[in-house]
C-alpha positions, -999 to 999 in steps of 0.1 A, spaced: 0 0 0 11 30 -10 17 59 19 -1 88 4 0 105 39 30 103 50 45 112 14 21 140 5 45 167 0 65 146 -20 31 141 -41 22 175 -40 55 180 -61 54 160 -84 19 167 -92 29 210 -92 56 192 -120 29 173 -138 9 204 -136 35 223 -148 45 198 -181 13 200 -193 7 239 -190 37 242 -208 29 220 -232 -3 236 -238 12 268 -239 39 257 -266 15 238 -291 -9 271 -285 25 295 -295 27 266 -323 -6 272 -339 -6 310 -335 25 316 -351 12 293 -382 -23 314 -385 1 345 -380 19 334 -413 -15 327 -426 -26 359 -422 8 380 -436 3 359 -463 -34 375 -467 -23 408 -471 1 401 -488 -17 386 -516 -37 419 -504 -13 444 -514 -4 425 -543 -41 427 -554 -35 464 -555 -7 469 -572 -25 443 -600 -53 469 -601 -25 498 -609 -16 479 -641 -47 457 -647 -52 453 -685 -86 450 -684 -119 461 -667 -126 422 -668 -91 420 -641 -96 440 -622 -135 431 -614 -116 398 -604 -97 410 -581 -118 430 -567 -142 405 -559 -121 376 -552 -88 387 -539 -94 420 -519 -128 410 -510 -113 375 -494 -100 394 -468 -128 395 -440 -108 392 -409 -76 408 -407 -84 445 -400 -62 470 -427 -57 506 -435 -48 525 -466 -26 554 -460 -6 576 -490 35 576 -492 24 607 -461 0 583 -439 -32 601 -451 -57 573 -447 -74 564 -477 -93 531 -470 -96 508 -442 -113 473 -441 -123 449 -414 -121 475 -382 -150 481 -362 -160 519 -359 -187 529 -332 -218 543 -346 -215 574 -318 -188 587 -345 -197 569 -376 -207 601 -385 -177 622 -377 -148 620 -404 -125 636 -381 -130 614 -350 -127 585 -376 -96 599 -384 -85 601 -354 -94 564 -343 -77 552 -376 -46 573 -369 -45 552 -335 -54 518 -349 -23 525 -374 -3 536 -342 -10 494 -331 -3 483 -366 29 494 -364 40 478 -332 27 445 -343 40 449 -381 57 467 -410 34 482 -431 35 465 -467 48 491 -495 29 492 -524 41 513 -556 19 537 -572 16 561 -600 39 583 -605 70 570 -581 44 578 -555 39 550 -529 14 539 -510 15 518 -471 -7 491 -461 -6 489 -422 -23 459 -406 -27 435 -372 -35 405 -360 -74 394 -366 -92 391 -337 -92 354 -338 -56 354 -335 -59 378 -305 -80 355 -290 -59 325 -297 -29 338 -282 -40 349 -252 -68 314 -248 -44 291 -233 -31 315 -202 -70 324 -198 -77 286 -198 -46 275 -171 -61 305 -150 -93 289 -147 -83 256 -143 -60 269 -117 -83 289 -97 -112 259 -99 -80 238 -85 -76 262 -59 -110 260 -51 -114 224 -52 -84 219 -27 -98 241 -3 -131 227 1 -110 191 -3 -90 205 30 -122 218 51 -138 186 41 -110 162 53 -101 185 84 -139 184 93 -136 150 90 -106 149 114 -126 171 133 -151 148 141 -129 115 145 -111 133 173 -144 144 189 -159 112 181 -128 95 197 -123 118 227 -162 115 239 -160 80 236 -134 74 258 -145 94 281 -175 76 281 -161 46 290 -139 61 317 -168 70 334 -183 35 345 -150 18 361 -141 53 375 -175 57 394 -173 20 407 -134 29 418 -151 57 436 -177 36 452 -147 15 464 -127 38 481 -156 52 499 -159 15 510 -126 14 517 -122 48 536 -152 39 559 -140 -1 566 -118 -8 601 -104 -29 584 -85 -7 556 -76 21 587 -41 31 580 -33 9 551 -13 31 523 -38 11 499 -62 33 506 -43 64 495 -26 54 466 -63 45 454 -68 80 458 -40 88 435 -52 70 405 -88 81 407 -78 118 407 -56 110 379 -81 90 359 -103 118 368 -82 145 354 -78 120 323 -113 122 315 -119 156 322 -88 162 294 -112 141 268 -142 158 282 -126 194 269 -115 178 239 -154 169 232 -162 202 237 -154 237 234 -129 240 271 -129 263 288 -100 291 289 -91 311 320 -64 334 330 -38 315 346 -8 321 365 16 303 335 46 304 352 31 284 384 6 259 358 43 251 339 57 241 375 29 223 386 29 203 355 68 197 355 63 187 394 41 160 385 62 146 352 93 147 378 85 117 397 73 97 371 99 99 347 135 86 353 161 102 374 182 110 352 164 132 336 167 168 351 138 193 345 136 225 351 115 262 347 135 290 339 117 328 337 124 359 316 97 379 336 78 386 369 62 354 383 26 366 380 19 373 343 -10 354 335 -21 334 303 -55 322 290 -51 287 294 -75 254 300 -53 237 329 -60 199 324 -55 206 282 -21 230 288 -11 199 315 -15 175 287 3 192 264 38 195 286 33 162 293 32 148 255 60 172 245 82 165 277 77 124 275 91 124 237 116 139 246 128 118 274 123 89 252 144 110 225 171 110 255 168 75 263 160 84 302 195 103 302 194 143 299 179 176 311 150 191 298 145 229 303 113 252 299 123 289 297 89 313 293 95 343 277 76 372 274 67 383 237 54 420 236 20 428 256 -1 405 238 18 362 240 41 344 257 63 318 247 73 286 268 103 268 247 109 231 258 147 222 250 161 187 255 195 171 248 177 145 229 187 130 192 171 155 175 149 158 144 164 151 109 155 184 85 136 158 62 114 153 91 104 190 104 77 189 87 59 154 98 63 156 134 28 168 141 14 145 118 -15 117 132 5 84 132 44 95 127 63 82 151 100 69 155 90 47 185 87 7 178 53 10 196 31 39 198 4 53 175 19 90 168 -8 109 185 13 126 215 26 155 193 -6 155 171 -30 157 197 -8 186 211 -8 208 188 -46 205 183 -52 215 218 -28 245 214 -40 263 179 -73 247 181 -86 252 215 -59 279 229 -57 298 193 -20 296 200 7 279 174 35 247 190 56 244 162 98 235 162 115 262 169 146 242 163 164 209 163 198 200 154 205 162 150 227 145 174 220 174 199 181 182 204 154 199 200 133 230 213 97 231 207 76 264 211 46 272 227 26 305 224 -3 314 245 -24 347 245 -22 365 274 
């Protein structure tokens, strides 16, 4: 099976290159055909021109009634002007004059004059010998079929690309609904199910709290532990299932808390700590059990990226009146440049087992649900990595 997701910017090149063969080509055999009706055409007036220089010398009535009808006539689409040896205008043929001024020989004068001014920057005006070593110039352009023709095939690859554009948007809001739903879907479920064995854990302790016979046994307290912790697990689905609930939180002491908690239940030898650029009560709006969640995904890859040997260090930092930034830095293997981009994607993972959702599901919670942005600030392989986290104050 091929993997179209994890290789779609690979596809996405190659189909820009595709996209891009066939424009050209498109735009080639277009140049192709325009440049033969172009010599089609030149050849029209020529034989134009020639008609009237045949009518100079015709030696007969009988002649020239021919060419008049069948060579000078033929010409119904390639728009041409008569002018004397001193560009005085003496005839024109296949150019459209407005009726406001079909009336007015001077502002028909002046629109030929113009037209001529265009002849002469598409073509060289044909010289045509009269009487008297007099001469006379027959200016022309392209019909407006050509026109069209030439300028058709960028028209065309407009279209198609904005109806492309439009069709992968409405692709992207479609699938991203989609996801949308899957991770609702998902998240409401499970807390679902939490629910049942979590109230009969409750009932338990109760039980167990109240018997003589469980009076003083740690037991009893370490129940406690994991029912507050499956508690605040479902409450984290619970916000994912809905819109949470943001407040204006002291960052600085929700970061510690968090790191507090990882501490004793990651290895030893991993050294954690909060470092501050500011005063210890700026505030952020944050949803506590999602922001917990997300320190806890970002800070257990990177311990596995250390192998349970490093430090990890969160430094916030203050940026301007409006964020703040918490960078998470660890001395972990770091992320290969190839692979920047693919780290937040559902199901990437460099683990043996794992389904890829840590970093996913992170950053979902953070520009979803926080209208924030976690993104690599940087990695360097061999050395780590430093994620960033902005929040609105």
């Amino acid at each position: 099976m091929i993997p179209i997701y994890s290789q779609k910017n690979r596809i996405k090149f190659i189909v820009v290159i595709i996209a891009l063969i066939i424009g050209a080509a498109t735009i080639t055999y277009t140049n192709i055909l325009v440049s033969k009706l172009s010599e089609r055409e030149q050849e029209l007036v020529q034989l134009y021109a020639k008609g009237l220089r045949y009518m100079i010398n015709a030696p007969s009535d009988d002649n020239i009634v021919f060419i008049e009808e069948e060579i000078l006539s033929a010409n119904t689409t390639v728009p041409v002007i008569l002018t004397d040896e001193k560009e005085n205008i003496l005839d024109s043929k296949n150019i459209h004059i407005p009726e406001n001024i079909a009336d007015d020989p001077e502002k028909v004068n002046e629109m030929l004059q113009r037209q001529i001014e265009k002849m002469k920057a598409q073509h060289e005006p044909i010289v045509v010998p009269w009487a008297e070593g007099s001469v006379n110039y027959v200016f022309y352009k392209d019909s407006d079929l050509l026109s069209q023709l030439r300028y058709y095939p960028y028209v065309q690859l407009m279209v198609i690309a904005c109806f492309a554009l439009m069709a992968y948007f409405a692709f992207s809001y479609s699938r991203k609904a989609e996801q949308n739903r899957v991770w609702v879907g998902l998240a409401k479920e499970t807390a679902h199910q939490l629910g049942t064995p979590l109230s009969s854990l409750m009932a338990w302790y109760e039980y167990m709290k109240a018997s003589p016979k469980f009076e003083n046994e740690p037991i009893v307290a370490e129940l406690w532990k994991d029912i507050r912790r499956l508690e605040i697990i479902t409450e984290r689905f619970s916000n994912i299932g809905s819109v949470p609930l943001l407040r204006d939180e002291n960052i600085l002491q929700v970061t510690q808390n968090a790191i507090n908690y990882l501490q004793n239940r990651i290895s030893r030898k991993v050294e954690m700590q909060v470092v501050t650029t500011f005063s210890p009560d700026i505030t952020a709006k944050v949803n506590v059990p999602l922001f917990d969640w997300v320190i806890e995904n970002i800070c257990k890859n990177a311990v596995d990226a250390m192998e349970g040997r490093g430090s990890i260090t969160l430094q916030l930092i203050l940026l301007g009146k409006s964020s703040v930034a918490i960078d998470i830095t660890d001395t972990g293997k770091g992320i290969p440049k190839s692979k920047m981009d693919s780290v937040f994607l559902p199901g990437f993972t460099t683990k043996k087992r794992g389904w890829g959702l840590g970093l996913a599901l992170a950053k979902r919670i953070i520009d979803n649900y926080h209208r924030g942005r976690l993104y690599v600030k940087s990695s360097e392989v061999g050395k780590g990595t430093t994620f960033r986290i902005v929040l609105n104050r």
